[in-house]
C-alpha positions in Angstrom: 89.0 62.5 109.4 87.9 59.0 109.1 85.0 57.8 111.7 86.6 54.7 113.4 85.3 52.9 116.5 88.5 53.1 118.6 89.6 56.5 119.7 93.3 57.4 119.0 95.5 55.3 121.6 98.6 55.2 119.9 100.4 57.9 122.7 99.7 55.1 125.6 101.7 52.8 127.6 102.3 50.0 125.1 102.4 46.3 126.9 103.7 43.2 124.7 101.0 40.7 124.0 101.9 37.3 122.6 98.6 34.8 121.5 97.8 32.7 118.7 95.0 33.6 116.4 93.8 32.3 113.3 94.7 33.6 109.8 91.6 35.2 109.0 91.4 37.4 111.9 94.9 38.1 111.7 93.8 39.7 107.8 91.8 41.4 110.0 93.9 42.7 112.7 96.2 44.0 109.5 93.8 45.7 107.9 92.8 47.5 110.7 96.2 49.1 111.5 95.7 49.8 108.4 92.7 51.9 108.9 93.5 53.2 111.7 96.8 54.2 110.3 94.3 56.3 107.5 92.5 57.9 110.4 95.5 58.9 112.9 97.9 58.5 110.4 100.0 56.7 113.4 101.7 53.4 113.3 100.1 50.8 115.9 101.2 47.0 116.7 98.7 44.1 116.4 99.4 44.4 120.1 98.1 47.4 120.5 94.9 46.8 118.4 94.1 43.6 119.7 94.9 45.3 123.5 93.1 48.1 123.0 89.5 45.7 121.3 90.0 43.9 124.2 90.0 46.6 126.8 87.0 48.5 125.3 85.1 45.1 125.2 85.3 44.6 128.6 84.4 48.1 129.4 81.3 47.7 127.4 80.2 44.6 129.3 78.1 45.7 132.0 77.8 42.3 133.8 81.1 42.1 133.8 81.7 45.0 135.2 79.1 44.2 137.6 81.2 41.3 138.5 84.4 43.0 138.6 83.0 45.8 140.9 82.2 42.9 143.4 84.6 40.8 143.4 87.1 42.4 146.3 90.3 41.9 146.6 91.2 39.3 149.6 92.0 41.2 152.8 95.4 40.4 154.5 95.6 38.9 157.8 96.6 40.9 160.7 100.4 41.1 161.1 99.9 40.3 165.0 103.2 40.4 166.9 104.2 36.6 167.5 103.7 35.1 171.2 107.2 35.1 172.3 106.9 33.9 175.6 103.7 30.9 177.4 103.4 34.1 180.3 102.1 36.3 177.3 99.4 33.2 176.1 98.6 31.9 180.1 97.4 33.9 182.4 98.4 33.7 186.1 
């Protein structure tokens, strides 16, 4: 079998992209469904590929993980019951 960077992905969830690129990396994107297609013998979308680059990018980054590991999701507010009386708010 073919060495290739990406590992076979073609059994995942597939998730429609739509971006523009320009022509020379789309002759790239091409010819590497192409070689992937040699390696796994699978069919994959530009989708797919370009998904799949961009996913194993990020996981690569390290200070991006970094960041992504810090960055915390905003807590919700309390649902506190709503005053619906003033004898609840004022004391006697």
């Amino acid at each position: 079998m073919t060495a290739i960077a990406l590992p076979a992905f073609h059994f995942t969830t597939r998730v429609k992209l739509a971006l523009d690129v320009g022509h020379e990396l789309h002759q790239d994107i091409e010819r590497y469904r192409a070689f992937y297609k040699q390696a796994y013998n699978a069919d994959v979308s530009e989708a797919d590929i370009v998904r799949e680059m961009a996913r194993r990018f990020m996981e690569a980054d390290r200070e991006f993980q970094d960041f992504k590991g810090a960055v915390r999701p905003r807590s919700r507010p309390s649902r506190k019951p709503a005053v619906t009386s003033l004898h609840e708010v004022i004391p006697k």
